[in-house]
C-alpha positions, 0 to 999 in steps of 0.5 A, spaced: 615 899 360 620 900 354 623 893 353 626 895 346 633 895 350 632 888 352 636 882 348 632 876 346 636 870 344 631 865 341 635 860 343 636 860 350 627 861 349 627 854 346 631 851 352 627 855 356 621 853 352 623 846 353 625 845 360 618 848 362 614 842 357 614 838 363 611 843 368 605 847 363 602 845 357 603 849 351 596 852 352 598 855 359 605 858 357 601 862 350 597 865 355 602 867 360 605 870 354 599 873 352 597 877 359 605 879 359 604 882 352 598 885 354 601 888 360 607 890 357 602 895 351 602 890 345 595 891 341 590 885 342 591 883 334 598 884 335 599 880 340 594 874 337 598 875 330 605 874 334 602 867 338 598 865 333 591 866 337 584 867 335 582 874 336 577 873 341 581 867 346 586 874 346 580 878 349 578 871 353 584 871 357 584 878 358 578 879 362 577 872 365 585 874 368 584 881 370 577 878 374 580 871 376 587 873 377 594 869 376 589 862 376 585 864 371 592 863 366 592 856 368 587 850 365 584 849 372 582 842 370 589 840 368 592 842 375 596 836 378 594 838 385 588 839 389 585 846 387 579 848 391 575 852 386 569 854 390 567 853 398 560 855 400 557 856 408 551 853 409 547 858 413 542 853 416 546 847 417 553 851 418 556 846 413 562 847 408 560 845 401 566 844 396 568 843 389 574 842 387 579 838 382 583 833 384 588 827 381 587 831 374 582 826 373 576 828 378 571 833 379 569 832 387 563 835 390 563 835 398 556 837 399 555 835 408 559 834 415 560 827 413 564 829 408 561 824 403 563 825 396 560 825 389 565 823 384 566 825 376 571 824 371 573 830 368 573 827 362 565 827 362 564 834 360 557 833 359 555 830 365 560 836 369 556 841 367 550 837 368 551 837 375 554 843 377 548 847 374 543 843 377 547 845 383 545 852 381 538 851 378 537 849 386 541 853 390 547 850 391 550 855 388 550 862 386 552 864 378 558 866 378 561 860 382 558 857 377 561 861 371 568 861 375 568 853 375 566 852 368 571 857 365 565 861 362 562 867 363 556 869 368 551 871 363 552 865 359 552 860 365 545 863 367 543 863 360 545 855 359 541 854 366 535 856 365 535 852 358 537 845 362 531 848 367 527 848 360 529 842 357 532 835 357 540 835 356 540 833 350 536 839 348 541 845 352 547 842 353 551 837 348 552 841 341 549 837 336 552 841 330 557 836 326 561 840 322 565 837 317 565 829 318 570 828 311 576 832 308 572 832 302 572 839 302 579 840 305 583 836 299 591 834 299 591 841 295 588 846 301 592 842 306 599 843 302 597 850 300 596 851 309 603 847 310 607 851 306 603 858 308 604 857 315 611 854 314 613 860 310 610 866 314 611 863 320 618 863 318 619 871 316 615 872 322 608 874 318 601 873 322 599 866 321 592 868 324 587 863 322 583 869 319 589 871 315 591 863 312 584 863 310 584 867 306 590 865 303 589 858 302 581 860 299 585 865 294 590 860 291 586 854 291 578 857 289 576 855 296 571 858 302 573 854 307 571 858 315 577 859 319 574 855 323 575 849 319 583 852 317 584 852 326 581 846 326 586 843 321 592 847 324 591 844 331 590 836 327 597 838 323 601 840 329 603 847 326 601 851 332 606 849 336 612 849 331 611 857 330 616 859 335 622 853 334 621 854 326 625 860 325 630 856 329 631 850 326 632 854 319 637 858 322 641 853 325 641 849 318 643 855 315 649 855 318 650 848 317 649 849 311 
């Protein structure tokens, strides 16, 4: 499918952007845009240069989209309505367990006939994981339902099951890395130097892969900062969601101008 013949006018992209703010997050539309390329034949690095996308998350959505289907596009635990994830048929008693989300706020587990409840927020990622693995270390659930529901893949789902077997939560499941606690080593000189080589080639439509503005910034400001330190600065700054509009608002005041 050749779509060079095709006209793309980048403002009725923004207004169709903006009128879709209030239906998908931003994260749901750089995935659906990320399939589409994909489909379509781009290169994955092309396709996370071009989104400003980690290389892997590319790859992520690729796999989870084509094993998963359309859903897969979506933040499963964001969806306004109630989604059934897994339903499971008991065998013995000839009863449904369901697990599903609900109100964007709770993670309901259905486990009898008498349709009684267990209810967890969302928001308490540890203590979901905790349960629904628990779930599968008991039989409650098979590894891929598991895998499907959390986002993750099988392999890692047995793997971080079989640690919670192990040992306590603490131990398997709560990431006890601290990173950077200050800005010591990221200074008013390598944020300055990230603004404006972000802004620059987001403008003249150069990748501002993380990858790449990191290793600018550590070239102009003597630095060795990861790029996974310049992703996480990138996201607290609010750059990734001006990459699109920035050429736009350029242009426009230009004209102005």
């Amino acid at each position: 499918m050749d779509c060079q013949k095709i006209d793309f006018s980048s403002k009725k992209s923004k207004m169709r952007m903006n009128k879709l703010a209030s239906t998908f997050n931003r994260k749901d539309i750089l995935r659906i845009l990320a399939f589409a390329l994909y489909l379509l034949g781009a290169k994955r690095q092309s396709i996370a240069d071009f989104l400003g996308i980690p290389d892997d998350s590319i790859k992520t959505i690729i796999r989870v989209t084509t094993r998963d289907g359309i859903q897969a596009l979506f933040d499963r635990r964001k969806s306004k309505a109630p989604v059934k994830i897994v339903s499971v048929k008991d065998k013995e008693q000839s009863e449904k367990k369901s697990i599903h989300f609900e109100n964007d706020k709770y993670l309901y587990i259905s486990v009898n006939k008498n349709n009684s409840k267990l209810k967890i927020p969302i928001e308490n990622k540890v203590q979901v994981r905790t349960v629904l693995l628990s779930c599968l270390n008991s039989g409650l659930l098979k590894t891929h339902e598991t895998a499907k529901i959390l986002e993750i893949s099988v392999s890692h789902c047995r793997k971080i099951a079989q640690n919670l077997n192990q040992h306590d939560v603490t131990g398997s499941l709560i990431d006890k890395r601290k990173g950077q606690q200050h800005d010591f080593r990221f200074g008013p000189n390598q944020k300055s130097e990230l603004i404006r080589q972000f802004t620059a080639r987001a403008i003249t439509g150069h990748s501002v892969s993380s990858e790449k503005i990191t290793e600018l910034i550590n070239e102009q400001t003597q630095s060795e900062l990861s790029s996974r330190t310049i992703r996480w600065h990138i996201e607290k700054l609010g750059l990734a969601g001006i990459k699109i509009s920035i050429s736009d608002l350029v242009n426009s005041l230009k004209k102005k101008s």
